[in-house]
C-alpha positions in Angstrom: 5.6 -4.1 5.3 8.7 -3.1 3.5 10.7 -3.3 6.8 9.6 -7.0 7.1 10.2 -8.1 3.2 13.6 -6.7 3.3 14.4 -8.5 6.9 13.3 -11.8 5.5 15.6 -11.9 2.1 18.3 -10.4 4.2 17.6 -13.4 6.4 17.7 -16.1 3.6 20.5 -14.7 2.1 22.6 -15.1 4.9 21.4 -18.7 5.4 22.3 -19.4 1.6 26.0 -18.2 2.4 26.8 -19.9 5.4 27.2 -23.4 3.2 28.8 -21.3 0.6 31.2 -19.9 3.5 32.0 -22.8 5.2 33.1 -24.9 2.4 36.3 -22.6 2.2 37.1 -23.6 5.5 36.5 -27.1 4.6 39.4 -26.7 2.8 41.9 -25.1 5.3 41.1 -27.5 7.3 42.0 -29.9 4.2 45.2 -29.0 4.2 46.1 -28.6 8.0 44.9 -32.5 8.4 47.2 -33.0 5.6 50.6 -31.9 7.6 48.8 -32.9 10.8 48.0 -36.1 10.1 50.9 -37.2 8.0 48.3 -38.5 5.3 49.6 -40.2 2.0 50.0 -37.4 -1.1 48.3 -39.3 -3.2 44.9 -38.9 -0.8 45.6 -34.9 -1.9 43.7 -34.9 -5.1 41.1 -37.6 -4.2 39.9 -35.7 -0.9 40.4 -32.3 -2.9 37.9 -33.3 -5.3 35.0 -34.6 -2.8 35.5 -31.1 -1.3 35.0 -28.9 -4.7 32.3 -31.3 -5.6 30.4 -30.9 -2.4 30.7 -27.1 -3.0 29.7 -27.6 -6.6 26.5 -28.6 -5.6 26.2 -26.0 -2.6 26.8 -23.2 -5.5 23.9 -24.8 -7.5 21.8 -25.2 -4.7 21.1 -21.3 -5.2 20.3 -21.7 -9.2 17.6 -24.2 -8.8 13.6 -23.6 -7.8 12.3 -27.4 -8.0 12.1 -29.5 -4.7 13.0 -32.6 -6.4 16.6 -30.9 -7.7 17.3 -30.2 -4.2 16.8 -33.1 -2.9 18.9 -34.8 -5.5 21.9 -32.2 -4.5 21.3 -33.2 -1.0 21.9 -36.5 -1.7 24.9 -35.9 -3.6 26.5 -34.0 -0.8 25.9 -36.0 1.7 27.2 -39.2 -0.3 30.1 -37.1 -0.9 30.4 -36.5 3.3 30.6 -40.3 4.1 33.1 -41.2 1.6 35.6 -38.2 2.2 34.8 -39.6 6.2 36.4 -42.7 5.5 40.1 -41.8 4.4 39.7 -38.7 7.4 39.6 -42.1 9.7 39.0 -40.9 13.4 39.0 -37.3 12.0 35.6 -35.7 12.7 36.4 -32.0 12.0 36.0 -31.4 8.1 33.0 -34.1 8.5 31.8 -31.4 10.7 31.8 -28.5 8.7 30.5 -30.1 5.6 27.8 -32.1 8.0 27.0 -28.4 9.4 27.1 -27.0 5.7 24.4 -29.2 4.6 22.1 -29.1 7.3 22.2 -25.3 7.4 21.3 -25.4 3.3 18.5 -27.9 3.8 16.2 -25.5 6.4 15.6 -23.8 3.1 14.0 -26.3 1.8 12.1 -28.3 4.3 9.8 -26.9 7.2 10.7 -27.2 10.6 9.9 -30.5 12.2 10.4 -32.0 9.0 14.0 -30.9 8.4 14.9 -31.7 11.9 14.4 -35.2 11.9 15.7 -35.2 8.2 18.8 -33.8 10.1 18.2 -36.2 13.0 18.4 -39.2 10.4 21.3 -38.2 8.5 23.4 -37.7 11.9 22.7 -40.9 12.9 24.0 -42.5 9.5 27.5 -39.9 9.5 27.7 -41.9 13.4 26.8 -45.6 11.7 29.3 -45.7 9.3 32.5 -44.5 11.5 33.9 -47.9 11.2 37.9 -49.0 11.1 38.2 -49.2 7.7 41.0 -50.0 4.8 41.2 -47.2 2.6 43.9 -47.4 -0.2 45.7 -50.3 1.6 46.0 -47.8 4.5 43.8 -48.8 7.6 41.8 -46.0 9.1 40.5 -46.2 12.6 37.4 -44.7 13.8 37.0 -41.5 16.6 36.8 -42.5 20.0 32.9 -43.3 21.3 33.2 -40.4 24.0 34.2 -38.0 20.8 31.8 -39.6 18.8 29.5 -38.9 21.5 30.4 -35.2 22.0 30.3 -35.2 18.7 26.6 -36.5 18.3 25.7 -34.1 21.6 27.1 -30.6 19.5 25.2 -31.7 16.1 21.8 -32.5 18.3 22.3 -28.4 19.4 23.1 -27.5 16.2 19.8 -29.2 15.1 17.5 -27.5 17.5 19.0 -24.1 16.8 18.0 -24.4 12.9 14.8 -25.6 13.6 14.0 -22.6 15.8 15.9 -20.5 13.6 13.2 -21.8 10.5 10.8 -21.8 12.3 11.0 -18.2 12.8 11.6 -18.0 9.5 8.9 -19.3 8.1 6.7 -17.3 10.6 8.1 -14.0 9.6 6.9 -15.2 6.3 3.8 -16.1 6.8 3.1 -12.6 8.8 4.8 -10.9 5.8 1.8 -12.7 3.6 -1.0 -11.9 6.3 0.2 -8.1 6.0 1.0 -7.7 1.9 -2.6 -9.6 1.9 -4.2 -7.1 4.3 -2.7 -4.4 2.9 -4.3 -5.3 -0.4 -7.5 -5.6 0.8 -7.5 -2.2 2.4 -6.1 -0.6 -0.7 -8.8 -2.6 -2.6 -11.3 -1.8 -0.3 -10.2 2.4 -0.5 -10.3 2.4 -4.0 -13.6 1.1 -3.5 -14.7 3.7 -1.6 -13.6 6.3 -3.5 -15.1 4.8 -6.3 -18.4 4.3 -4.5 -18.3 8.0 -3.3 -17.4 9.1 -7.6 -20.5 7.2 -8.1 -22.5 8.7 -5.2 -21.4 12.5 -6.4 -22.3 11.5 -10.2 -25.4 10.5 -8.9 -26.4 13.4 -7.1 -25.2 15.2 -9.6 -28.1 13.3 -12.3 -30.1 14.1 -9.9 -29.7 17.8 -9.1 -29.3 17.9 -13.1 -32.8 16.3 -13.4 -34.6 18.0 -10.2 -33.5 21.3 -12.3 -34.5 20.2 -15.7 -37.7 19.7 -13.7 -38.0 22.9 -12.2 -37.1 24.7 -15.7 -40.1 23.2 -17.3 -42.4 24.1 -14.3 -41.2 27.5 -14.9 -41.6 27.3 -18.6 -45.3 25.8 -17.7 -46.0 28.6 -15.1 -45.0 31.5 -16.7 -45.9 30.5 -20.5 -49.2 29.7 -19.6 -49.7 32.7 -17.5 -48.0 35.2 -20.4 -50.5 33.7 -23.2 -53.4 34.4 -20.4 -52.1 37.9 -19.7 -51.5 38.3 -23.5 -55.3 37.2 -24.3 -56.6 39.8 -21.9 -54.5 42.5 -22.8 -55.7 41.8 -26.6 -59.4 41.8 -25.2 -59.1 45.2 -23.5 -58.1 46.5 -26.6 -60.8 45.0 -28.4 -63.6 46.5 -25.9 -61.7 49.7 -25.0 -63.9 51.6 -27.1 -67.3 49.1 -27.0 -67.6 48.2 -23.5 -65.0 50.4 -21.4 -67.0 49.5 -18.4 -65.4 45.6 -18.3 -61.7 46.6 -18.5 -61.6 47.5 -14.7 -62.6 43.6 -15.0 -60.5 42.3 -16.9 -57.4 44.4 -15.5 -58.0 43.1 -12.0 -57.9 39.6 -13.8 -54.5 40.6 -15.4 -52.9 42.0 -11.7 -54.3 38.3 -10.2 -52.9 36.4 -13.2 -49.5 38.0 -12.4 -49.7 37.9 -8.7 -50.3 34.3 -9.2 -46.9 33.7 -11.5 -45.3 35.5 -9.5 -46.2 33.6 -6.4 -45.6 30.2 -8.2 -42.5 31.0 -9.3 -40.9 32.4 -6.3 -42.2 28.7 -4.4 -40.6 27.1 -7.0 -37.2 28.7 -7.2 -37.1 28.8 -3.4 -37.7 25.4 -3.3 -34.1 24.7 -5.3 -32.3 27.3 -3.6 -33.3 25.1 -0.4 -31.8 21.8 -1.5 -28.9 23.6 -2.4 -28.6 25.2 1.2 -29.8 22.2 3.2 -26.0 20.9 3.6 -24.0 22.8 5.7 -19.9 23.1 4.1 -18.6 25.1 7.9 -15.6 24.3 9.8 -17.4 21.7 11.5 -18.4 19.9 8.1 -14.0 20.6 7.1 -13.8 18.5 10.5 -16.2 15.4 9.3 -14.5 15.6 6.1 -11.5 15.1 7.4 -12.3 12.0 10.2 -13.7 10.5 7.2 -11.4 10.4 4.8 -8.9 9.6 7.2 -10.6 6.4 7.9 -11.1 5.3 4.2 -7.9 6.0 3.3 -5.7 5.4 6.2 -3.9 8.6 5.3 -3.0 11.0 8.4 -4.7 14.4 8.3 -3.1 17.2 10.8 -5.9 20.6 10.7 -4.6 23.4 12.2 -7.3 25.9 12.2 -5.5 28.7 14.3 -7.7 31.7 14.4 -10.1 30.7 11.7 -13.4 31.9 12.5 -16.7 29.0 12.5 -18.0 30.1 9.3 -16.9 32.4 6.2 -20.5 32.3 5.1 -22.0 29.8 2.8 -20.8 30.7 -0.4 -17.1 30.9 1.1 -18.1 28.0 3.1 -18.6 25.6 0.0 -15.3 27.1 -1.8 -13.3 26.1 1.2 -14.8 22.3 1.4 -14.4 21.7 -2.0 -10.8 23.3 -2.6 -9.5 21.0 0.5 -11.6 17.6 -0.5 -10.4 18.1 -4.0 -6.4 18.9 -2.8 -6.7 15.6 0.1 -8.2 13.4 -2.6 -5.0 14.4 -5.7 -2.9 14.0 -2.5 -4.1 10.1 -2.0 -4.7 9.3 -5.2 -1.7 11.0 -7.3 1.2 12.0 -5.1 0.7 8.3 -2.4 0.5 10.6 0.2 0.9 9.0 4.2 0.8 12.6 5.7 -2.2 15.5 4.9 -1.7 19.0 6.6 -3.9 21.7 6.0 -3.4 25.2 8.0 -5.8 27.9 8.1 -4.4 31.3 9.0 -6.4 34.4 8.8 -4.2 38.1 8.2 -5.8 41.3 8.3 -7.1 41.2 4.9 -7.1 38.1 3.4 -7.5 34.4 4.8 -4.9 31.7 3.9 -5.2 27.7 3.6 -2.0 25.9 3.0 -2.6 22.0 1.9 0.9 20.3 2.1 1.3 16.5 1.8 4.1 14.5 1.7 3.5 12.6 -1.9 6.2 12.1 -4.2 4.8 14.8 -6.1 5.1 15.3 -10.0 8.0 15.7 -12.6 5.8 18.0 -14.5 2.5 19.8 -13.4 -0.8 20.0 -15.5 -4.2 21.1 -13.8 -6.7 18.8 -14.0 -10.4 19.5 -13.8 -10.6 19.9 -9.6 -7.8 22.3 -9.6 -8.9 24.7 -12.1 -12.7 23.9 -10.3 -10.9 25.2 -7.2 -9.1 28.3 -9.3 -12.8 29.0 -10.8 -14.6 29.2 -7.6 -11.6 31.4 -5.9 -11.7 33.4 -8.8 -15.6 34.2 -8.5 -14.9 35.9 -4.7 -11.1 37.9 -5.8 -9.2 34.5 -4.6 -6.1 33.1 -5.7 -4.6 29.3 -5.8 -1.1 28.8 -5.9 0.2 25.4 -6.8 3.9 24.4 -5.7 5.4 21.0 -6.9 8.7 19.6 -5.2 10.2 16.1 -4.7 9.0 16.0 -1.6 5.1 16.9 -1.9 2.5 19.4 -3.4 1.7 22.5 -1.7 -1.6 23.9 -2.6 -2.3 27.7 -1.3 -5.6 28.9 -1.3 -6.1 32.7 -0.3 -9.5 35.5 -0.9 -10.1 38.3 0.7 -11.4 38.2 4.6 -11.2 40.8 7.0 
């Protein structure tokens, strides 16, 4: 996209110039005519001035934005072209370069096919009004027909170059648009996504949050009824210890079921939240998935290099490892603009090591948010280590604990 923006201002700028540039000329050629041609002194000022007025209105050409001001400057210069044509007499040249001046300037302005037969128009009057003239008590006779012809011929080429050359300009435009628009949509529609996938993580995260609050109060239900039962017998053993020793075999098998039967309920019930956290599997395989996927919300190229890393470190290890690289490829997209993710594994003969390296434009100075000192946390619980490096030209995020 920023390849295509700069070529089309380079493009317009050098259109701009050319009727800036060839006024100049205009003017050499002023003075040429002037030895040439043998024509009177006092023409010198009169034919001077038409010339700096034309490019007048050629310099503020580039200071005005309105359509309706550029058309009046059109008109100005192009007045100004037939009356310096009639003291030239049959002198088409510096008609020429002014005629070429203006048309140039005006594919700026119009579209194609418009400004063509715009162009087409205002040819045919600069041909109309070559008549024999008296200028100054000086007659002036028009250009030949055959030059007026040739002359005609080269302007008609000159026509059809400019249209082609806006109309490829104004294409490049409009695919500049269709891209800066696509590429906002796909921008908007990856911050949607990551958005949508906060959300989704919050939401698990309620709902882990509430599945445990759950849990805790079946415990607290399971076990505090089952100690006030076991309490309550224990206090009626005592009380017929002495009186009725023959039901406390009784009422102590009723204590050993009680207990059994917490014990039982409890296990089900913590086993049952142990499973939901161990249903998802966080392996190489699942670092893989991660990796296709957030390659295609974000658009962001993601080299692994996994070298001689084993399958699986286990799932504890396993989870550390998915969460340290989705939280480092996430701060790589969303802080440092990252277009380029690598991530290599490489296992030593003590400890494993996983280099993230991106190619973001990195930070002046570094502060740790939450996900990094998550990541430090986690690494810290199995003897790891995280290393954060910030340069000009990326983050580099090491990640090493002990493997053998």
């Amino acid at each position: 996209m920023n390849i295509l923006l700069v070529k089309h201002k380079t493009i317009d700028q050098l259109t701009k110039s050319i009727g800036i540039l060839l006024h100049p000329i205009a003017f050499l050629l002023l003075i040429i005519d002037f030895e040439r041609f043998h024509l009177p002194e006092r023409w010198r000022i009169q034919v001077s001035l038409l010339v700096l007025f034309s490019f007048l209105l050629t310099g503020l050409l580039l200071r005005v934005r309105k359509f309706y001001q550029a058309q009046i400057i059109f008109a100005l210069r192009f007045l100004a072209l037939l009356v310096l044509g009639f003291p030239l007499g049959e002198n088409l040249l510096i008609e020429g370069v002014l005629l070429a001046a203006l048309l140039s300037d005006m594919c700026l302005w119009f579209r194609p096919v418009v400004g063509a037969l715009i162009s087409i128009l205002l040819l045919a009057i600069s041909i109309v009004f070559q008549q024999n003239v008296l200028v100054w008590n000086i007659y002036q006779t028009h250009a030949p027909w055959r030059i007026l012809l040739g002359f005609a011929l080269l302007f008609v080429i000159l026509i059809l170059g400019l249209y082609l050359f806006n109309w490829y300009r104004l294409k490049s435009r409009t695919n500049r648009v269709l891209i800066d628009s696509y590429e906002d949509t796909v921008g908007s529609l990856m911050e949607a996504n990551l958005k949508l996938q906060d959300n989704i993580m919050n939401e698990i995260g309620t709902t882990l949050t509430v599945e445990r609050k759950r849990i805790a109060r079946e415990l607290h239900d399971i076990i505090g009824h089952s100690m006030v039962n076991i309490m309550m017998l224990s206090e009626s053993m005592q009380d017929k210890l002495y009186e009725h020793p023959e039901q406390i075999i009784e009422m102590m098998v009723m204590v050993k079921s009680e207990a059994q039967r917490t014990l039982h309920d409890s296990e089900k019930t913590l086993r049952n939240l142990k499973d939901q956290d161990s249903d998802r599997k966080y392996d190489i395989a699942a670092v893989k998935r991660l990796v296709n996927v957030f390659q295609k919300a974000t658009r962001v190229r993601v080299e692994l290099e996994l070298r001689n890393a084993p399958n699986s470190f286990g799932n504890n290890i396993n989870r550390i490892v998915y969460r340290s690289i989705q939280e480092c490829m996430t701060n790589s997209f969303r802080h440092g603009k990252a277009s380029l993710i690598k991530i290599m594994f490489w296992r030593g003969p003590e400890e494993m090591e996983i280099v993230i390296r991106d190619n973001g434009t990195g930070a002046k100075e570094l502060e740790e948010g939450i996900g990094l000192w998550g990541i430090r946390e986690r690494l810290a619980a199995i003897d790891g280590k995280l290393e954060v490096q910030n340069s000009r030209s990326g983050f580099i995020v090491v990640v090493r604990f002990p493997w053998n």
